[in-house]
DRENFIVO-898335 format. One record per residue (C-alpha): x, y, z; residue in three letters; residue number from 1. Coordinates in nm, 2 decimals. Example, Ala and Ser with C-alpha at 12.3 -4.5 7.8 and 13.67 -1.06 7.14 Angstrom:
2
<node c1="1.23" c2="-0.45" c3="0.78" rest="ALA" nr="1"/>
<node c1="1.37" c2="-0.11" c3="0.71" rest="SER" nr="2"/>
***
This chain:
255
<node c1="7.08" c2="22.10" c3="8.22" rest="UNK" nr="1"/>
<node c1="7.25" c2="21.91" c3="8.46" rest="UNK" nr="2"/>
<node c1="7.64" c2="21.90" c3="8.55" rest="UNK" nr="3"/>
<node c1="7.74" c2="21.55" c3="8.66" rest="UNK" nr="4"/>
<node c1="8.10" c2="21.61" c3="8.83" rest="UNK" nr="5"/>
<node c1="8.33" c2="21.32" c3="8.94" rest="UNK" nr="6"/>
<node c1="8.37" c2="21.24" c3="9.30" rest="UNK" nr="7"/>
<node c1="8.78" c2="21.36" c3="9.22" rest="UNK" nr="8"/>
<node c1="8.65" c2="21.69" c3="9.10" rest="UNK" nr="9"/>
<node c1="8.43" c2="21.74" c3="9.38" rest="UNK" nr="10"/>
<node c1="8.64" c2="21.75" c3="9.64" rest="UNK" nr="11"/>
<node c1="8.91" c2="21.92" c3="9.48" rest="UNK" nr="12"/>
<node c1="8.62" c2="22.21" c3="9.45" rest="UNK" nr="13"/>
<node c1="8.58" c2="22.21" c3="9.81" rest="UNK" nr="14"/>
<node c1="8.91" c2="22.21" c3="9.93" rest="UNK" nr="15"/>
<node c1="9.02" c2="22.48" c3="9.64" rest="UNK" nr="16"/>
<node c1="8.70" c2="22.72" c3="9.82" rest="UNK" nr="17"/>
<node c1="8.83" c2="22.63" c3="10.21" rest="UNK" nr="18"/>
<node c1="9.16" c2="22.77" c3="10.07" rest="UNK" nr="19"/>
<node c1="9.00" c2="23.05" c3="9.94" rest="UNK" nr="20"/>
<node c1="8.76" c2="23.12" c3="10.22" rest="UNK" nr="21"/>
<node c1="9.08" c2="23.07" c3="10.46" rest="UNK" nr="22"/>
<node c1="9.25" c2="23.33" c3="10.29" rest="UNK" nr="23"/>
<node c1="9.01" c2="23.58" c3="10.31" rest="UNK" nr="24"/>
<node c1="8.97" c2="23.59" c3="10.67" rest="UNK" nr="25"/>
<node c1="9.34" c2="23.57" c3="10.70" rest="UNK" nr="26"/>
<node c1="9.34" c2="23.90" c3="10.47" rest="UNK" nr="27"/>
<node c1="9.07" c2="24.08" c3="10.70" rest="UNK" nr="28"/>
<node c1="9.24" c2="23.98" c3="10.98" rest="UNK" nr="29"/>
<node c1="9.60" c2="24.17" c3="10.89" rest="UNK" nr="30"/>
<node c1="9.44" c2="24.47" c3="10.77" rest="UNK" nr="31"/>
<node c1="9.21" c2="24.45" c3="11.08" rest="UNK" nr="32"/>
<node c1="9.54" c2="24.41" c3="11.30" rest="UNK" nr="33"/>
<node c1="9.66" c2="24.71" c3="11.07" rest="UNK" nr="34"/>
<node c1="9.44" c2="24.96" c3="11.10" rest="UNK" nr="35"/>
<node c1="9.51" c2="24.91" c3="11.45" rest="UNK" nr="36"/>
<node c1="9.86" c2="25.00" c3="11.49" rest="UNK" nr="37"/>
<node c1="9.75" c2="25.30" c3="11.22" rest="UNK" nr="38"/>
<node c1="9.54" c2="25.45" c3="11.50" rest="UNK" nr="39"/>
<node c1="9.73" c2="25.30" c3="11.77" rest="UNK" nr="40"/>
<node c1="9.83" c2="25.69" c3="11.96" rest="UNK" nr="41"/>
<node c1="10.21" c2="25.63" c3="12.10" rest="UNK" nr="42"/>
<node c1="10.09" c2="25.93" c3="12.34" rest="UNK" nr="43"/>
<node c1="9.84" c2="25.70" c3="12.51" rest="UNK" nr="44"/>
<node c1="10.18" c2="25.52" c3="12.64" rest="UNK" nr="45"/>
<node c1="10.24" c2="25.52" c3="13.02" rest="UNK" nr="46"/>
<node c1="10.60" c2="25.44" c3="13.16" rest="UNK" nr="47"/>
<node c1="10.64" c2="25.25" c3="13.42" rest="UNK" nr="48"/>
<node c1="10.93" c2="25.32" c3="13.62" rest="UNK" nr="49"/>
<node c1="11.05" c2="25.05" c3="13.84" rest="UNK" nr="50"/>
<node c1="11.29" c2="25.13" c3="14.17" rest="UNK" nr="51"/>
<node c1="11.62" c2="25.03" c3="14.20" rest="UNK" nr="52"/>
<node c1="11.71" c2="24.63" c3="14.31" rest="UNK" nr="53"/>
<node c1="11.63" c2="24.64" c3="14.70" rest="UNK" nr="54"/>
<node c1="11.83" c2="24.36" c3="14.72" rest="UNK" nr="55"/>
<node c1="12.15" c2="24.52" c3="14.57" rest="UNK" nr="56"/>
<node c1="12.41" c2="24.66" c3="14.83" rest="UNK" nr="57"/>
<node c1="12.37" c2="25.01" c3="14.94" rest="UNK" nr="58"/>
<node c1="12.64" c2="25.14" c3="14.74" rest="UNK" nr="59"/>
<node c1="12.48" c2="25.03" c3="14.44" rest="UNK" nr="60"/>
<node c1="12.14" c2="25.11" c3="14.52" rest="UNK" nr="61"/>
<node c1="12.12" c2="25.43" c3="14.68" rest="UNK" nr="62"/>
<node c1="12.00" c2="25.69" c3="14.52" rest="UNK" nr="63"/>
<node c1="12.06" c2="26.10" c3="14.49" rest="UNK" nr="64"/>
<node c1="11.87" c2="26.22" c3="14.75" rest="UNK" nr="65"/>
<node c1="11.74" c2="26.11" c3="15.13" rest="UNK" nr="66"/>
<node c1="11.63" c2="26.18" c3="15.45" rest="UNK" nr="67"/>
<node c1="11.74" c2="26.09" c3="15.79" rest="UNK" nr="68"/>
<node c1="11.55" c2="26.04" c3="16.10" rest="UNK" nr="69"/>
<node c1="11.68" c2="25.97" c3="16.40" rest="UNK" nr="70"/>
<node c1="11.66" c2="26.02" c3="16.80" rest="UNK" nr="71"/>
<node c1="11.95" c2="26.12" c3="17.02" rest="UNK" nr="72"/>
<node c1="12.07" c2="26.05" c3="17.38" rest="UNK" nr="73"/>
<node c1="12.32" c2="26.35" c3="17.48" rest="UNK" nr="74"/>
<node c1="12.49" c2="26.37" c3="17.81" rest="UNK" nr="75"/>
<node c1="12.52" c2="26.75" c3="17.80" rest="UNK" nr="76"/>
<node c1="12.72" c2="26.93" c3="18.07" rest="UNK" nr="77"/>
<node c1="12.70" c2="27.32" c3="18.07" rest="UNK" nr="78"/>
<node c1="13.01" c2="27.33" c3="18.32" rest="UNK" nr="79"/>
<node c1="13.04" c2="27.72" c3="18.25" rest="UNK" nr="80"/>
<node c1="12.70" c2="27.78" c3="18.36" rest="UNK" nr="81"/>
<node c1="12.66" c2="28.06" c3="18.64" rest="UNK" nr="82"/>
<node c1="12.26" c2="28.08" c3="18.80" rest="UNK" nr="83"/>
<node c1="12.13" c2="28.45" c3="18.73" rest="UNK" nr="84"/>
<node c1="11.94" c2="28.33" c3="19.12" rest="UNK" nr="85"/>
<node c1="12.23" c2="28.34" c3="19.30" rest="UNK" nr="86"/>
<node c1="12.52" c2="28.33" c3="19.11" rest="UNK" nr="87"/>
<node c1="12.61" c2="27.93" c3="19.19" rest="UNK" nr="88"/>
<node c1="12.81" c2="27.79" c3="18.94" rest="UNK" nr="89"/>
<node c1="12.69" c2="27.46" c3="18.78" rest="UNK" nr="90"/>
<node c1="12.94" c2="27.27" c3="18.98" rest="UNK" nr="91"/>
<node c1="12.81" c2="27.44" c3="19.29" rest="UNK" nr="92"/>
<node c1="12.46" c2="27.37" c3="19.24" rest="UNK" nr="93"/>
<node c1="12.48" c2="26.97" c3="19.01" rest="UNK" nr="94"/>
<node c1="12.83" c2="26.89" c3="19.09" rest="UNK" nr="95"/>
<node c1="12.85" c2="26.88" c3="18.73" rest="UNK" nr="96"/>
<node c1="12.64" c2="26.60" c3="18.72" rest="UNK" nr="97"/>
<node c1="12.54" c2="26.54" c3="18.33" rest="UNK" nr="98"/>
<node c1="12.17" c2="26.66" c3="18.22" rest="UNK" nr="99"/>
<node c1="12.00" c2="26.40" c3="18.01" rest="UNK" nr="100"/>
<node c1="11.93" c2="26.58" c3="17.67" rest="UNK" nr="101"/>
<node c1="11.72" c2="26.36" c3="17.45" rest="UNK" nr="102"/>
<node c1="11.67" c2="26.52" c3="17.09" rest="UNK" nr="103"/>
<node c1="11.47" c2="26.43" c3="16.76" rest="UNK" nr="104"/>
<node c1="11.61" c2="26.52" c3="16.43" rest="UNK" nr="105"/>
<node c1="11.56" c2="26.55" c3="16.07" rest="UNK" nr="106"/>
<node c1="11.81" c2="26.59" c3="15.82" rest="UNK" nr="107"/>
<node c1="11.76" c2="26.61" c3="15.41" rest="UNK" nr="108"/>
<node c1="12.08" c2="26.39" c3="15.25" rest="UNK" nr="109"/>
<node c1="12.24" c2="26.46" c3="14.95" rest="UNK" nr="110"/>
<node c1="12.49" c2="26.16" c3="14.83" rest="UNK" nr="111"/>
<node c1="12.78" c2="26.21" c3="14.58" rest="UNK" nr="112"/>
<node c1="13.11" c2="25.95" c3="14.49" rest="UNK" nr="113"/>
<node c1="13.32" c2="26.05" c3="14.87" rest="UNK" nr="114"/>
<node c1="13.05" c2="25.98" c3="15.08" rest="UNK" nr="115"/>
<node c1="12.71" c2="26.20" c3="15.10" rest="UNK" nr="116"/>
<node c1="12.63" c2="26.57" c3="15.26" rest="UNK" nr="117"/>
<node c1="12.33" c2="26.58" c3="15.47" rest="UNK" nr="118"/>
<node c1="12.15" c2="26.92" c3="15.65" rest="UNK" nr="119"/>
<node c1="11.90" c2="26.92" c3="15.87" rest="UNK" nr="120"/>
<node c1="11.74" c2="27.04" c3="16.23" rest="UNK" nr="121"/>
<node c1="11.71" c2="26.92" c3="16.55" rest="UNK" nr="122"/>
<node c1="11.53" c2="27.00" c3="16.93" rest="UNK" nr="123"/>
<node c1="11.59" c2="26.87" c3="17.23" rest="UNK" nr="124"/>
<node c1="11.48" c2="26.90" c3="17.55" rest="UNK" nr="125"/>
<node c1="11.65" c2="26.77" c3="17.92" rest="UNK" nr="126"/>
<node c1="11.62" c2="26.87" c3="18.34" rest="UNK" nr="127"/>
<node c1="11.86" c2="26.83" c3="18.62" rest="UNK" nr="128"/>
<node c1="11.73" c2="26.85" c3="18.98" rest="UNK" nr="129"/>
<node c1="11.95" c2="26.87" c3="19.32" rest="UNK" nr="130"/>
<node c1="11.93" c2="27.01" c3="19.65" rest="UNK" nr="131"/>
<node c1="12.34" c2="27.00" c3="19.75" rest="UNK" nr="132"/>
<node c1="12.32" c2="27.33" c3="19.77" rest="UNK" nr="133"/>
<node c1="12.10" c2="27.38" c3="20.01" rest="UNK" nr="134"/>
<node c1="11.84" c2="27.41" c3="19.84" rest="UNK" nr="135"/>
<node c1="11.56" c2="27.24" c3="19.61" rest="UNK" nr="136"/>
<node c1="11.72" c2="27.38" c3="19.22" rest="UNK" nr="137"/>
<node c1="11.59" c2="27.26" c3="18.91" rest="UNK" nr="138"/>
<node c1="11.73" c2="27.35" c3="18.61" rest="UNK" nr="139"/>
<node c1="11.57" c2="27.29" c3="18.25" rest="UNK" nr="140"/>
<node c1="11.66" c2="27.33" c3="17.89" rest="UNK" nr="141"/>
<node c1="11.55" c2="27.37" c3="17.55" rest="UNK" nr="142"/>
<node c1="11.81" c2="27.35" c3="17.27" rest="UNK" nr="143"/>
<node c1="11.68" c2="27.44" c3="16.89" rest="UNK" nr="144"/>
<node c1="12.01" c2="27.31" c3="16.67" rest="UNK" nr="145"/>
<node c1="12.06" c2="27.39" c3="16.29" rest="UNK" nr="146"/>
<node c1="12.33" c2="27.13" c3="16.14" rest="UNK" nr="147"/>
<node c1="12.53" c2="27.04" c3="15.83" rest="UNK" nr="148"/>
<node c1="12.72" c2="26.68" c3="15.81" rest="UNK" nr="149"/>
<node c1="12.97" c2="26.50" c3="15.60" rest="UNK" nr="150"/>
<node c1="12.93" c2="26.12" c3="15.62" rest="UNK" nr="151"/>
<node c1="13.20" c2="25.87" c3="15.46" rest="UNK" nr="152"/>
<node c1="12.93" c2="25.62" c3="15.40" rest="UNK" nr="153"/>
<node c1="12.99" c2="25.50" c3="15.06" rest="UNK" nr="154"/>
<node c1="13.35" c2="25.36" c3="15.15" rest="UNK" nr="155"/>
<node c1="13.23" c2="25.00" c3="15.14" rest="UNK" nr="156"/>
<node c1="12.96" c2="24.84" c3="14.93" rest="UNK" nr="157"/>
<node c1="12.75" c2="24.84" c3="15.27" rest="UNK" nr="158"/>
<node c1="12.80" c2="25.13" c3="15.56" rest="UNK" nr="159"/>
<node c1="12.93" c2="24.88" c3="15.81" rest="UNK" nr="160"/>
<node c1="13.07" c2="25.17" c3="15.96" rest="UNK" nr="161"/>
<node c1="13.04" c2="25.52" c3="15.84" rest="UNK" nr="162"/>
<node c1="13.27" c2="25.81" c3="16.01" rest="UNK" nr="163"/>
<node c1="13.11" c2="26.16" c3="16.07" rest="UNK" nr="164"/>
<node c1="13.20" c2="26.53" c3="16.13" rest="UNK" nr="165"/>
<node c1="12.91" c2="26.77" c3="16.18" rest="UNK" nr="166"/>
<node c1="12.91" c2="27.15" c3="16.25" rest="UNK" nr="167"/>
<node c1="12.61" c2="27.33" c3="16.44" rest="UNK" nr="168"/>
<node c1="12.47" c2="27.64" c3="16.51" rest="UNK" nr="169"/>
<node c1="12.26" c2="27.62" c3="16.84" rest="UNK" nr="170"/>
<node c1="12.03" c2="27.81" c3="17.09" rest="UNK" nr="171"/>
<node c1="11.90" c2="27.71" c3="17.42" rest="UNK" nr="172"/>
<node c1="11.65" c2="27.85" c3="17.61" rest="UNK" nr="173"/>
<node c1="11.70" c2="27.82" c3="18.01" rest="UNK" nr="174"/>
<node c1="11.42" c2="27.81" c3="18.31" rest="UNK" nr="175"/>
<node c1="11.66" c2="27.76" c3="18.65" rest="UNK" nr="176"/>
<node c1="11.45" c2="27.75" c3="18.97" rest="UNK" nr="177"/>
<node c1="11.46" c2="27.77" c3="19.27" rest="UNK" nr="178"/>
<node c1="11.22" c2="27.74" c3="19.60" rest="UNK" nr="179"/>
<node c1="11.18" c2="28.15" c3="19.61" rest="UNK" nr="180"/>
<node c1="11.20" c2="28.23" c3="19.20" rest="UNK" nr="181"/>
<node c1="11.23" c2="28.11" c3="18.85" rest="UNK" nr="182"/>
<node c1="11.49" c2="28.27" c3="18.62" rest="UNK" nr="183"/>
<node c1="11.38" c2="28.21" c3="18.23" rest="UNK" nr="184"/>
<node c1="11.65" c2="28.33" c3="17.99" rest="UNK" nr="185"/>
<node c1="11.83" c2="28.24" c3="17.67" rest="UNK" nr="186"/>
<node c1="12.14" c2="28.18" c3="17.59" rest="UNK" nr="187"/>
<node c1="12.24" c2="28.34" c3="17.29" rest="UNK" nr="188"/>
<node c1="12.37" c2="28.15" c3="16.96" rest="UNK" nr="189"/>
<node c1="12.67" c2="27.95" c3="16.95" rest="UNK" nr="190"/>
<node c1="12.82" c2="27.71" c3="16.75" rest="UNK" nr="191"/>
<node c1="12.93" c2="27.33" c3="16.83" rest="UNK" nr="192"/>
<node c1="13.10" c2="27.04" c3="16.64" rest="UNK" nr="193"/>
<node c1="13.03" c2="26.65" c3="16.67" rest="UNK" nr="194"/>
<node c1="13.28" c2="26.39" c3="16.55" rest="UNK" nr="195"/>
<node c1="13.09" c2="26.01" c3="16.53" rest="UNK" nr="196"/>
<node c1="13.02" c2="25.70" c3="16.38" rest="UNK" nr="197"/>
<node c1="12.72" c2="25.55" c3="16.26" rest="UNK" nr="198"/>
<node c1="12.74" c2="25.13" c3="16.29" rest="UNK" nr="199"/>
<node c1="12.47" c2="24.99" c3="16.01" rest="UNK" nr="200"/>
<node c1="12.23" c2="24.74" c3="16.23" rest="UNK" nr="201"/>
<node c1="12.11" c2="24.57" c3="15.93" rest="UNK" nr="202"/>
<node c1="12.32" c2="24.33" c3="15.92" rest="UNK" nr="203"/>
<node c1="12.12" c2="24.15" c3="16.29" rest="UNK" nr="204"/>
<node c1="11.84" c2="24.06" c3="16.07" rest="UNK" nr="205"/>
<node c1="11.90" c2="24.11" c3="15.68" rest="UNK" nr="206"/>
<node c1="11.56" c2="23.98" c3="15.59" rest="UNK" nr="207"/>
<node c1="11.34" c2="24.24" c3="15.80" rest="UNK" nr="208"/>
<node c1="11.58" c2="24.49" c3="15.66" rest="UNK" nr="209"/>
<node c1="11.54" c2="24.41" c3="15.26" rest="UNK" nr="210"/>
<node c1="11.17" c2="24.36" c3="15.35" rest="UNK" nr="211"/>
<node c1="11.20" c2="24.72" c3="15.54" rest="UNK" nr="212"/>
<node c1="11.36" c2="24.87" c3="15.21" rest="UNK" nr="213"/>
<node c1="11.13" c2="24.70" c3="14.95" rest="UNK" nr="214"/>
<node c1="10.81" c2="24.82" c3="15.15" rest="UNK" nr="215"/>
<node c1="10.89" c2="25.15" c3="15.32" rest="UNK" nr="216"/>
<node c1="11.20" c2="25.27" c3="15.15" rest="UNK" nr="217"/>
<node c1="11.44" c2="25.22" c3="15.48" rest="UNK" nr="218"/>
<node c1="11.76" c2="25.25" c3="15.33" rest="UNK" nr="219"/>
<node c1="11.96" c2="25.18" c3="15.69" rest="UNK" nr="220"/>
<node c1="11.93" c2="25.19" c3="16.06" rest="UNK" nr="221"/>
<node c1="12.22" c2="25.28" c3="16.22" rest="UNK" nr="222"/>
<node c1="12.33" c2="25.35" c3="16.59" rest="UNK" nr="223"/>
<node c1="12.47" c2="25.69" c3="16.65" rest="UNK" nr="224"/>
<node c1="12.78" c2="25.70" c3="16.82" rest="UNK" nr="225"/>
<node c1="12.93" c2="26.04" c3="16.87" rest="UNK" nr="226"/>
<node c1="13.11" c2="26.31" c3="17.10" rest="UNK" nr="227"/>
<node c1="13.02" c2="26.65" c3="17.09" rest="UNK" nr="228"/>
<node c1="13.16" c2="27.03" c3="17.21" rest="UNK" nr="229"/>
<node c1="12.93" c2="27.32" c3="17.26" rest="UNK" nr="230"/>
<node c1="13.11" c2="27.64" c3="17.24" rest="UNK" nr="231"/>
<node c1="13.11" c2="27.94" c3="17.42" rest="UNK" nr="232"/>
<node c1="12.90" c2="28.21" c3="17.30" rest="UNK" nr="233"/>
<node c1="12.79" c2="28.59" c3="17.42" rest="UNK" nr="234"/>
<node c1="12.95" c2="28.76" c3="17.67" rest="UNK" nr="235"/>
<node c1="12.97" c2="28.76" c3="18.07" rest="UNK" nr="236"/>
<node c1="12.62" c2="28.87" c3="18.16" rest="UNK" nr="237"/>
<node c1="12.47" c2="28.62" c3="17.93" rest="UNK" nr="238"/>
<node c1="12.42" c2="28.25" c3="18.04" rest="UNK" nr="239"/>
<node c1="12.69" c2="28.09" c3="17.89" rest="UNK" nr="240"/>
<node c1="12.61" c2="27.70" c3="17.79" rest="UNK" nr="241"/>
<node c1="12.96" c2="27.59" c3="17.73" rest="UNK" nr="242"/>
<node c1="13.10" c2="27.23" c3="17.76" rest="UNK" nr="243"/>
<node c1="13.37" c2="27.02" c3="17.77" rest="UNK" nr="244"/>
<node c1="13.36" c2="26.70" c3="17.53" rest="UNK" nr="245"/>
<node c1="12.99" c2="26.50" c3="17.57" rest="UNK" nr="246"/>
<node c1="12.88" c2="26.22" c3="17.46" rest="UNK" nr="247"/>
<node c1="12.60" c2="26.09" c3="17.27" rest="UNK" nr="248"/>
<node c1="12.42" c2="25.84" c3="17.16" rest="UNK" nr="249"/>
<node c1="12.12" c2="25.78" c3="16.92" rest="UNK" nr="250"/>
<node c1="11.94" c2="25.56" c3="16.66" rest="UNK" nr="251"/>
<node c1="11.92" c2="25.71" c3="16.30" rest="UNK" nr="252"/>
<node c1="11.74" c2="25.60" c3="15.98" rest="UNK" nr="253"/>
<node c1="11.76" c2="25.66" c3="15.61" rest="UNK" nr="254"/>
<node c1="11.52" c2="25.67" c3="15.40" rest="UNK" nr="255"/>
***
């Protein structure tokens, strides 16, 4: 037997099984989606943990901990110095002409709400020749230096300028020569303080330096301004690598 539907009734068929069919995949698909955040494993997640705003001012974006690297230029005087050769005192033999020290350091930094407390090491290395007295002297030094610093550099939002005090414990080992011997000795431990400034040199090209921070994680570069005082250590018969107020001067950067 034959059914013989309207035209009307015909297409309200169809559209009543689109609706239908529509629904069903709309069904499969939720429960589909479902069953995926029912097996989805939240310890599969991995955190991503993004670095501070490079281009927020230091005070802002510095974090606990650093480093500082730096180079230093010392014009180091032992005016107290006596020559085991012949007993000629520094004077005698340099006219206490200054010996070019030049030093590379490392220091780890730790920052806190007055300013940050770094400790580190450093070894330098610097020669004197003369022949005033007479003869051809040469006189050259090794210093090993242990040191612990307080820097005021979170005064302003950016260490324009950031005042120093450090204390040190140092050690030098001597070689003084002369045409007929060479004298090797070490000078025993002694302690020294520095008083500086370091002057932030970002600010000569600030694009380099946010580019410098966002890449390689240099915080600052700064020029090392400072004047330091070796004290006395031992006793008579040891050399003695005393000095009045020197002066230094270095390039330092924090990472």
């Amino acid at each position: 037997m034959k059914l013989h539907l309207s035209p009307i009734f015909q297409m309200k068929l169809l559209v009543s099984l689109a609706i239908l069919a529509f629904t069903s995949l709309a069904a499969a698909a939720v429960e589909e989606e479902e069953g995926l955040v029912e097996v989805y494993n939240p310890e599969s997640l991995v955190e991503l943990h993004i670095r501070q705003d490079n281009l927020a001012d230091y005070k802002h974006r510095r974090e606990t901990h650093g480093f500082y690297f730096g180079v230093d230029y010392e014009a180091f005087v032992p005016s107290s110095f006596v020559s085991l050769n012949d007993g000629k005192t520094y004077s005698e033999l340099f006219n206490n002409e200054a010996i070019p020290m030049i030093s590379l350091m490392m220091d780890y930094k730790y920052n806190f709400a007055l300013g940050s407390l770094a400790i580190g090491l450093s070894g330098g290395m610097g020669s004197i020749e003369d022949d005033r007295s007479g003869d051809k002297r040469t006189l050259e030094l090794t210093k090993i230096m242990g040191t612990i610093k307080f820097t005021m550099d979170n005064i302003m939002d950016e260490p324009y300028v950031a005042p120093y005090i450090g204390l040190s414990m140092y050690q030098i080992d001597i070689t003084d020569k002369s045409p007929t011997s060479s004298v090797s000795e070490q000078a025993p431990l002694g302690y020294a303080y520095a008083l500086g400034l370091l002057i932030q040199l970002d600010w000569l090209d600030y694009d380099t330096a946010k580019s410098a921070t966002f890449n390689y994680g240099l915080e600052n570069t700064f020029l090392d301004v400072y004047v330091a005082q070796y004290m006395a250590a031992g006793g008579d018969e040891e050399a003695n690598m005393e000095t009045d107020p020197v002066l230094g001067l270095g390039l330092r950067m924090e990472f």
